[in-house]
C-alpha positions as a printed NumPy array, in Angstrom:
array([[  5.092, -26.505, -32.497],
       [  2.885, -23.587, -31.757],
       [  4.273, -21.597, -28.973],
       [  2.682, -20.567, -25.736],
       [  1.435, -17.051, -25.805],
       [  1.461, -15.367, -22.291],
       [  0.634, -11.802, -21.276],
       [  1.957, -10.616, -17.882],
       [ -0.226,  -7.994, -16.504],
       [  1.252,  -5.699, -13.965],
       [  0.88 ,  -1.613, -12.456],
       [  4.734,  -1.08 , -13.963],
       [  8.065,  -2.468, -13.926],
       [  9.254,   0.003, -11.084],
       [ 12.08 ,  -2.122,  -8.931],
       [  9.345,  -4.082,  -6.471],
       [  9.222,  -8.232,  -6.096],
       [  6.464,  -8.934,  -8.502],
       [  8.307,  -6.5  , -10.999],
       [ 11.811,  -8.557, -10.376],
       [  9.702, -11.673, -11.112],
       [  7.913, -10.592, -14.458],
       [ 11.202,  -8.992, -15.34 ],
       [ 12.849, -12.26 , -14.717],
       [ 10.462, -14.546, -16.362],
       [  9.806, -12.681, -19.886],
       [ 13.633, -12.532, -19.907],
       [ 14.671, -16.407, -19.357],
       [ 11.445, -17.85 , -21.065],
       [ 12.595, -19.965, -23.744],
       [ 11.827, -18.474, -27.156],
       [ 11.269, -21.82 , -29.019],
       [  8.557, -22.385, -26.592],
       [  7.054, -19.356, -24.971],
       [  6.121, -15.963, -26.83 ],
       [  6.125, -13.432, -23.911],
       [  4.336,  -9.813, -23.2  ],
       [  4.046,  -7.667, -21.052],
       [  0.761,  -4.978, -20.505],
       [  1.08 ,  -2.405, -17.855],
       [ -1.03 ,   0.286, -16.372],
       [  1.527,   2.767, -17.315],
       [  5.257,   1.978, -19.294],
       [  7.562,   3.109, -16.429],
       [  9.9  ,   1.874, -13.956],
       [ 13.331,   0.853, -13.415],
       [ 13.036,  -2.561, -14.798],
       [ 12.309,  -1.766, -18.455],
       [ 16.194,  -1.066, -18.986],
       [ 16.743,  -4.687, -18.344],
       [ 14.145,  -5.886, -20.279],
       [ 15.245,  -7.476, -23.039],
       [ 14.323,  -5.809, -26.624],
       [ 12.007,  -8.834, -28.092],
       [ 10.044,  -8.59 , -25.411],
       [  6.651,  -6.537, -26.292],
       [  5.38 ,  -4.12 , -23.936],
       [  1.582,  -3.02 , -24.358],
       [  0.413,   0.538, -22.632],
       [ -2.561,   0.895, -21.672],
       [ -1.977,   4.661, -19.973],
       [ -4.352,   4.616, -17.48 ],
       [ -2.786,   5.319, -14.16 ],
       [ -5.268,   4.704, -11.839],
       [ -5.792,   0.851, -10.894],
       [ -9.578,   0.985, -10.855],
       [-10.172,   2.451, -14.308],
       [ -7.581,  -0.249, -16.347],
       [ -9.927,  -3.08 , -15.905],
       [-12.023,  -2.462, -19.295],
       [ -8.598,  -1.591, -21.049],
       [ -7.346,  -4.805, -19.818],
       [-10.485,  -6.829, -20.533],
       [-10.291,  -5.353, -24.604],
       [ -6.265,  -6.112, -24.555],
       [ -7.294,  -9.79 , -23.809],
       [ -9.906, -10.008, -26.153],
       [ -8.225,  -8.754, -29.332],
       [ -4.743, -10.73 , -28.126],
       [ -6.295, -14.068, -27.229],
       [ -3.316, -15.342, -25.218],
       [ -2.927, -18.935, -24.359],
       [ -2.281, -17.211, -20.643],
       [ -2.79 , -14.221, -18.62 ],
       [ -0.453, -14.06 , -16.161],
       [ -1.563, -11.447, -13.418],
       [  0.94 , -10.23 , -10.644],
       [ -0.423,  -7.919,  -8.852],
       [ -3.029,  -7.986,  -5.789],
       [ -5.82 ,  -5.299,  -6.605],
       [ -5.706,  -6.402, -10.255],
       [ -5.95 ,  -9.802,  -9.711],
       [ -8.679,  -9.296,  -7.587],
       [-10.584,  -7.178,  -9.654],
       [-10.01 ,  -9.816, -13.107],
       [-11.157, -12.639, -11.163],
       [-14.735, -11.448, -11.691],
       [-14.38 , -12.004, -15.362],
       [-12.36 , -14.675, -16.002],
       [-15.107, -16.642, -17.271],
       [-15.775, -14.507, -20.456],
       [-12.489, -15.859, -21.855],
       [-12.997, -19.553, -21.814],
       [ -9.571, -20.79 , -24.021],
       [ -7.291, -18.502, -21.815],
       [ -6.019, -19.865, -18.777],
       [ -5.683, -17.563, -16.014],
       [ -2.952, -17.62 , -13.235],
       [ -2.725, -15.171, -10.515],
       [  0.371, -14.233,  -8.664],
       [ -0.178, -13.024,  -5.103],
       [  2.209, -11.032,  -3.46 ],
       [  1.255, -10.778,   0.085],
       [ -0.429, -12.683,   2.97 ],
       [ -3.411, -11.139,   1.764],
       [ -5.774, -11.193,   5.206],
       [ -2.949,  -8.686,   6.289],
       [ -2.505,  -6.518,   3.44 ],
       [ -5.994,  -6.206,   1.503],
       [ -8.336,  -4.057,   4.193],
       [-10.547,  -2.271,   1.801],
       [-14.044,  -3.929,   1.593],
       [-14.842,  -3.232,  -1.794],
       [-11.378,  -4.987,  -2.829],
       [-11.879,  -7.853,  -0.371],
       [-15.294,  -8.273,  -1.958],
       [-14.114,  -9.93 ,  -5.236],
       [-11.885, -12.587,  -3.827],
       [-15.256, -14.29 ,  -3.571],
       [-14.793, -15.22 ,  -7.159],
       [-10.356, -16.175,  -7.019],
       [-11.702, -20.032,  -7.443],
       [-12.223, -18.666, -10.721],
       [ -8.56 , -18.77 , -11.58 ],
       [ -6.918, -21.983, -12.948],
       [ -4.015, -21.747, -10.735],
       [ -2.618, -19.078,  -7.699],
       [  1.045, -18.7  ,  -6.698],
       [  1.82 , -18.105,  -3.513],
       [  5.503, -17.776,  -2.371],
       [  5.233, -19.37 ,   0.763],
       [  2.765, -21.405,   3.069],
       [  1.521, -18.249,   5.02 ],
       [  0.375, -16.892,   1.971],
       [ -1.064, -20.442,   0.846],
       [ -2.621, -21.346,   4.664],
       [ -4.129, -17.609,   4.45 ],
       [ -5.795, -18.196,   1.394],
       [ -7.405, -21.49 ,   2.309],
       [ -8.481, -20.374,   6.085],
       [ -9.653, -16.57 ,   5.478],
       [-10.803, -16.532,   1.709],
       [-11.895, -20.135,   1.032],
       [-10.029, -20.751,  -1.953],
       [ -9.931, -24.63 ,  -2.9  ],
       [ -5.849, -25.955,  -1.705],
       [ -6.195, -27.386,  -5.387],
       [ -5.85 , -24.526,  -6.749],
       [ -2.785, -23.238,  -5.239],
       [  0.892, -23.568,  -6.16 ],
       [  3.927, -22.45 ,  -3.896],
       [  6.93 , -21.285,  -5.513],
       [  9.446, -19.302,  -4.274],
       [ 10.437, -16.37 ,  -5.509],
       [ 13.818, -16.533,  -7.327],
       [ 17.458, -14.958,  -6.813],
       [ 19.327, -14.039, -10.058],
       [ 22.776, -14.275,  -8.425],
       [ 24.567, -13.429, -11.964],
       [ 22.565,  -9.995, -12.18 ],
       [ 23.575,  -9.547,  -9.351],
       [ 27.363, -10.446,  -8.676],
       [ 27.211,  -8.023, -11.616],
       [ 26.208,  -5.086,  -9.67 ],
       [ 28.782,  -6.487,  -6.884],
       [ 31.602,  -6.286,  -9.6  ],
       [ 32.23 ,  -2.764,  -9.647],
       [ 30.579,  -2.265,  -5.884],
       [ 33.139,   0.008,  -3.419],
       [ 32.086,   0.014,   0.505],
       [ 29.355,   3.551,   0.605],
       [ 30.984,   6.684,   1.776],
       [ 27.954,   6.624,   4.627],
       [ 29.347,   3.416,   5.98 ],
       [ 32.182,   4.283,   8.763],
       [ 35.111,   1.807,   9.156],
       [ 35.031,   2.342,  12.976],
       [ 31.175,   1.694,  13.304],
       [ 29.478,  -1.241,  12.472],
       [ 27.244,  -0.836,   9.624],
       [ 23.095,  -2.226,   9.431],
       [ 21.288,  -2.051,   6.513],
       [ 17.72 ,  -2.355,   6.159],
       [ 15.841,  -1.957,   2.841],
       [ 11.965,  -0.863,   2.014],
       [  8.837,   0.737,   1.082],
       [  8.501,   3.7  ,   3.884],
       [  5.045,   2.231,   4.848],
       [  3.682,   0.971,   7.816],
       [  4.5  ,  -2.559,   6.513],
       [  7.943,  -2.589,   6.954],
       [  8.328,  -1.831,  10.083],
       [ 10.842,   1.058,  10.129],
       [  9.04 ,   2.62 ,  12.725],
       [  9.681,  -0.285,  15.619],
       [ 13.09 ,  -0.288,  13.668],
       [ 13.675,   2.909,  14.851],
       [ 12.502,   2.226,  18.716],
       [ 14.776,  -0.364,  18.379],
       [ 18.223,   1.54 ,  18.034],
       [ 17.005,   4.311,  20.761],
       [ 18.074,   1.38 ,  22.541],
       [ 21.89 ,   1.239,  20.54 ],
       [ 22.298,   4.955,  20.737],
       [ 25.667,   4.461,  22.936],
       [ 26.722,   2.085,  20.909],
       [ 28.959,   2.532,  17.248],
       [ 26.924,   1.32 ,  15.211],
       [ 25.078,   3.13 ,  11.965],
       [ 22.049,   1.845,  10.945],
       [ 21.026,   3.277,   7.419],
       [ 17.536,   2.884,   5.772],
       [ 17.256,   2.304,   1.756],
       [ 14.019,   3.363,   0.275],
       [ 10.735,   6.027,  -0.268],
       [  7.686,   5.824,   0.657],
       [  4.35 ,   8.033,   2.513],
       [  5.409,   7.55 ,   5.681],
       [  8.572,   8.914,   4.891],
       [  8.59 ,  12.114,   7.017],
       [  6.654,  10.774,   9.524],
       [  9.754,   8.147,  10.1  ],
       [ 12.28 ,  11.035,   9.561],
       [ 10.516,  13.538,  12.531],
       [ 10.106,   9.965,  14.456],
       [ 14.181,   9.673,  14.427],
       [ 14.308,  13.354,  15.293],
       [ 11.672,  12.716,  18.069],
       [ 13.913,  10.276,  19.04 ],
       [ 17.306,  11.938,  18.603],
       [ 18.572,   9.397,  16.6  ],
       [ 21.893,  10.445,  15.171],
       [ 23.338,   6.917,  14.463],
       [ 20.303,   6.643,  11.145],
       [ 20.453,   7.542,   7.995],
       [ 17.965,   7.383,   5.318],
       [ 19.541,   7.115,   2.055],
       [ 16.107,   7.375,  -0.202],
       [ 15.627,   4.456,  -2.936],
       [ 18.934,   3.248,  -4.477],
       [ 19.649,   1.903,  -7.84 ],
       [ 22.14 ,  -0.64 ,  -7.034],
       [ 20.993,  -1.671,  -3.16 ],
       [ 23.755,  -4.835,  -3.739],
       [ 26.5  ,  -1.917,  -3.013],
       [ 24.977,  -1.273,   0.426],
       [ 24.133,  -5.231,   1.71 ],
       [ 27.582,  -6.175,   0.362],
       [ 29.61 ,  -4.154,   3.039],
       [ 26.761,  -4.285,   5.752],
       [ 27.815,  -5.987,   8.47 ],
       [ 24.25 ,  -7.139,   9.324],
       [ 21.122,  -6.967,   7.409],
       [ 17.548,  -6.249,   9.386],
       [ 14.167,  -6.871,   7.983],
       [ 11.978,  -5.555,  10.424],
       [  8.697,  -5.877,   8.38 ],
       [  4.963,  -6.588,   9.917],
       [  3.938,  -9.139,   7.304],
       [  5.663,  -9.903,   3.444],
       [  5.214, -12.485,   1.089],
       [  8.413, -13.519,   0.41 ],
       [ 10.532, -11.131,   1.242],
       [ 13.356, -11.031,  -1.919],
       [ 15.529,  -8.567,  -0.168],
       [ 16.219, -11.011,   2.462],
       [ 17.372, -13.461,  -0.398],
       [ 19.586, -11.157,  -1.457],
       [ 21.004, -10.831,   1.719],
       [ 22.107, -14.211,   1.539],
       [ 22.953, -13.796,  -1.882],
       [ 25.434, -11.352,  -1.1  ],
       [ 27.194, -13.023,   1.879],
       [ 25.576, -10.289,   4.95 ],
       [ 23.962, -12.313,   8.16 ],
       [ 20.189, -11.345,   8.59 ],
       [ 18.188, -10.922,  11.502],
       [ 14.312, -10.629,  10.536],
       [ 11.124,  -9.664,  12.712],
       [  8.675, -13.119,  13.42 ],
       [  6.153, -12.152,  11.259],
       [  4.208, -13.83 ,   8.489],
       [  5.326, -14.369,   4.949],
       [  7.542, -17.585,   4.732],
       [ 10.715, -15.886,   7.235],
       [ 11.278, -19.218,   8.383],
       [ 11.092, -20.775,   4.874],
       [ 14.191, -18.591,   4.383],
       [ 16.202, -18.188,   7.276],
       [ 18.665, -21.019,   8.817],
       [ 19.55 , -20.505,  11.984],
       [ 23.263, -20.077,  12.567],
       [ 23.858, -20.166,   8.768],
       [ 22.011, -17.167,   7.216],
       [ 20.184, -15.43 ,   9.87 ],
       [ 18.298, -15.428,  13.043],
       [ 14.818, -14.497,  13.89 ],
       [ 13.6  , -12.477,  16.823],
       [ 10.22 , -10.529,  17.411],
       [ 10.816,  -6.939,  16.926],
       [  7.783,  -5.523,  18.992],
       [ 10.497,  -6.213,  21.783],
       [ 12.07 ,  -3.346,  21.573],
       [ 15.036,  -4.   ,  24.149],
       [ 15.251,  -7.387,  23.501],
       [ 15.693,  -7.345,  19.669],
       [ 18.488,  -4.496,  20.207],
       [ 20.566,  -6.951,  22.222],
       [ 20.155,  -9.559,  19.843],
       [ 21.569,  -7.033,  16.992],
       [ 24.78 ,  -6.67 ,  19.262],
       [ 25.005, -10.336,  20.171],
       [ 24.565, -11.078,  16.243],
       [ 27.413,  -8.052,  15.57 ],
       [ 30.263, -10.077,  18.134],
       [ 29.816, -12.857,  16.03 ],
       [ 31.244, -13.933,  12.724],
       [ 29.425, -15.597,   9.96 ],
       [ 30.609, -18.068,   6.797],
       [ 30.125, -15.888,   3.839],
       [ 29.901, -19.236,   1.663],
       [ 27.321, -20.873,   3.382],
       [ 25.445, -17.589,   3.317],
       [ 25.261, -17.892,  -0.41 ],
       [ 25.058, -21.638,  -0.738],
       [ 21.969, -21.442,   1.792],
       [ 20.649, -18.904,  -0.95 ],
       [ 21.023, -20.53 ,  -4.081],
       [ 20.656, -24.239,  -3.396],
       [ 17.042, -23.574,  -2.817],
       [ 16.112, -20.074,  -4.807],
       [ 18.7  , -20.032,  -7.212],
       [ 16.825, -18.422, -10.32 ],
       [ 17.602, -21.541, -12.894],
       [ 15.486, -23.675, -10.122],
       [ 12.573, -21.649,  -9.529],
       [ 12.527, -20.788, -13.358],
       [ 11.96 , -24.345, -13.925],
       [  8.775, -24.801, -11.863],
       [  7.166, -21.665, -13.699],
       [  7.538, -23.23 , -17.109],
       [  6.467, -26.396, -15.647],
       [  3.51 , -24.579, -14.302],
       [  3.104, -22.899, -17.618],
       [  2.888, -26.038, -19.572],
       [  0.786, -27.86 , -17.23 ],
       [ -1.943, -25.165, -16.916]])
């Protein structure tokens, strides 16, 4: 039987969702039925030391997102894959023009935002007028799919939801060896919240939000880099925040959501966010910001986490301490996770997808 050939295209395999996803799907793909590779923009990022070894990664070396499109366009020429498997927004945006020109590949694009919210530049939004060229689009969750439809006009036929997955064994495996963090303080309660420093997120209302909890002993301490990064840290100082810490970008983030005693996602707009699944996943209560991006596809009230609009400053502070007096069933937690993104289920639909397309 020949096998399905299928070239993932993304920037790099730095630790981000779509990067967790690609990683996960070139690893579990079975051999016997998929052959599996992966170009990118530039060969670096955390997730190439869990790629497995017969997995082929192509180079391209062109750093800049705009100038890999001919690079691309040759790679799939002289490879001729059965599928192109795009999973990332400016690149899918920009291949959609010339999908045509390769009429015995099918092309599948992999969005990774409500994309109304996140894609402002003109000359980007400009070539979404042609994403009806794709054979199929995943979206993660019906904000992304409804956003699509309403604000870009792309046919509902076209469009697939699946959710991203959680690889629970990867990461029980980072749990296995996990000690509570020497920032966490037994006599405080600990928060955890986990991002790009970027206006997305949110850490700036975040931060609003505990000048309301200064009196109170609790820590709240921010995983992750990004541009905004001093602006948030001269905010807290603006702010005299001395119960945050910012702990920069983390190789093993499991460590730090493990011990937390609550989890906040505080983010404007996602996709689907995976660190909130892995939340869950790790048995910490999460309270997330209303926003768009499938938060309610996730979060079960009273099981796994609450949700509660974060522009209210005051008000989302006392629902952190009301969440903090109560105590949550670590089990459920996890069995709200997996029965519905468990990584074997969501796996399934891709290949499905895969062979249908």
């Amino acid at each position: 039987m020949k096998k399905i050939a299928i070239l993932f295209i993304l920037p790099d395999l730095e630790t981000g969702g779509a990067e967790r996803i690609v990683t996960t799907l070139a690893n579990h793909l079975p051999r016997e039925e998929f052959e599996v590779k992966i170009l990118l923009l530039r060969k670096e990022g955390g997730f190439l030391d869990i790629l497995k070894d017969d997995v082929e990664i192509i180079d391209i070396q062109t750093p800049r997102i705009r100038h890999s499109l001919i690079p691309i366009l040759n790679q799939i020429r002289k490879r001729k894959p059965d599928i192109v498997f795009s999973g990332f927004g400016e690149v899918n945006a920009y291949l959609s023009l010339f999908i045509k020109f390769f009429p015995k590949s099918k092309f599948i694009a992999r969005e990774t935002n409500v994309v109304s919210k996140h894609v402002i530049r003109k000359e980007i939004r400009f070539f979404y007028k042609f994403y009806n060229n794709y054979h199929r689009i995943i979206c993660q969750s019906e904000d992304m799919q409804n956003d699509l439809v309403k604000n870009f006009n792309i046919k509902k036929e076209k469009i697939i939801k699946i959710n991203n997955p959680v690889n629970f064994e990867f990461i029980n495996e980072k749990l296995a060896t996990s000690e509570n963090p020497e920032s966490f303080k037994d006599d405080f309660k600990n928060i955890v919240a986990i991002g790009n420093l970027s206006s997305r997120k949110g850490f700036d209302n975040l931060l609003k939000v505990f000048s309301h909890l200064k009196n109170e002993k609790i820590l709240l301490h921010i995983l992750g880099d990004g541009r905004d990064k001093e602006l948030l840290r001269q905010m807290k100082n603006d702010l005299a925040l001395e119960n945050v810490i910012f702990h920069g970008q983390q190789k093993n983030p499991y460590q730090f959501l493990k011990f937390a005693d609550l989890f906040v996602l505080s983010s404007r707009y996602e996709g689907f966010p995976n660190v909130l699944l892995e939340a869950g996943a790790c048995g910490t209560y999460s309270l997330a910001n209303n926003c768009p991006g499938g938060i309610s596809e996730i979060i079960q009230p009273n099981i796994n986490g609450e949700i509660s609009a974060i522009e209210n400053h005051q008000e989302f502070a006392a629902k952190i301490l009301e969440l903090l007096a109560q105590t949550h069933n670590e089990n459920l937690m996890k069995q709200s996770i997996s029965g519905r993104f468990a990584k074997e289920l969501i796996l399934k639909e891709y290949e499905n997808l895969f062979r249908k397309v």
